[in-house]
N, C-alpha and C positions, 0 to 999 in steps of 0.2 A: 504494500500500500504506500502510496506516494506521501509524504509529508504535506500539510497545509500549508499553504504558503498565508503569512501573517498580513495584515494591514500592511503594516510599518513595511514590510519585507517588498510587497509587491507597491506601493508608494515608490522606495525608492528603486525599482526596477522601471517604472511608470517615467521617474524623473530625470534619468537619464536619457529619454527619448528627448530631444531637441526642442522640437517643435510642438509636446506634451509639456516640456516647461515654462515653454512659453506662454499658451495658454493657463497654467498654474497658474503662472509668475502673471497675467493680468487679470486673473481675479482678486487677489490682497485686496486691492482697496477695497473691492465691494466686500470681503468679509471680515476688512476691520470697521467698518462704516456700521455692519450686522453686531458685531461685540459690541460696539458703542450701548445699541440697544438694550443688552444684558445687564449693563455696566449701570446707566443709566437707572435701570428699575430697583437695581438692589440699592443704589444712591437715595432713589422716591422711599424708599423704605416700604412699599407697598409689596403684598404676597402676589401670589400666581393669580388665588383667587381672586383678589380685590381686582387687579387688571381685569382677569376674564370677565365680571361683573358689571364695567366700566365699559368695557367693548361690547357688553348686550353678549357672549360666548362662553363657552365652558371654560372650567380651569383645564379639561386636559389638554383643550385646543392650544391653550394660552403655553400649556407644557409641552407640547407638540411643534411650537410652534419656535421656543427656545431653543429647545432640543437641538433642534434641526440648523438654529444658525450658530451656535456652537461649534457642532458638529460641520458645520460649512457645507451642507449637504441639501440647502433649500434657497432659493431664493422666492422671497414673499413678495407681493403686491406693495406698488406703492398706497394703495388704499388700506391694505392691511396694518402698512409701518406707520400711515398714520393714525388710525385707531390705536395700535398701540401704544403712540407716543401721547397721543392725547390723555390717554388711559393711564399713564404715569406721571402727568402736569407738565407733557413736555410741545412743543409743535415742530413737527418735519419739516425742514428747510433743505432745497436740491438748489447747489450751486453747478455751475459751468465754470470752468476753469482751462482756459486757455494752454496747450500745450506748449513748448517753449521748444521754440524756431530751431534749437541748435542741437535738438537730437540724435 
């Protein structure tokens, strides 16, 4: 029987493809942008449920929903991120940012 090959193990088999890192390597921002929102809720000092409650949704949703951008393994609605942000006294702001000429 073959060994399982791990997360970690096939990640960095994954990240040695080139043009698999690349793609990697341009998602970061949007999944520190996602932590923020973690970050942020446990700052409001509010639970899962109090959010889920706030959003009119359930708490597993609202755990579901964590979960997953943790995990880096979802991207949510920007209608989504703002219920949520609302849901912890905060408002979603999307800036554009210019990329710089000399890349």
């Amino acid at each position: 029987m073959k060994d399982k090959l791990t997360h970690t193990d096939f990640k960095k088999y994954a990240l040695a493809d080139e043009e698999i890192l690349k793609h990697y390597n341009d998602l970061e921002e949007e999944f520190l942008i996602l932590e923020e929102f973690i970050q942020a809720r446990h700052a409001s000092g509010k639970t899962q449920a109090e959010v889920a409650e706030n959003m009119g949704t359930k708490t597993s949703a609202v755990g579901r929903l964590e979960s997953s951008l943790i995990q880096k393994k979802h991207s949510p609605s920007l209608s989504t991120l703002r219920k949520y942000a609302k849901a912890i006294g905060y408002r979603l702001e999307v800036h554009l940012v210019r990329e710089s000429v000399y890349k």
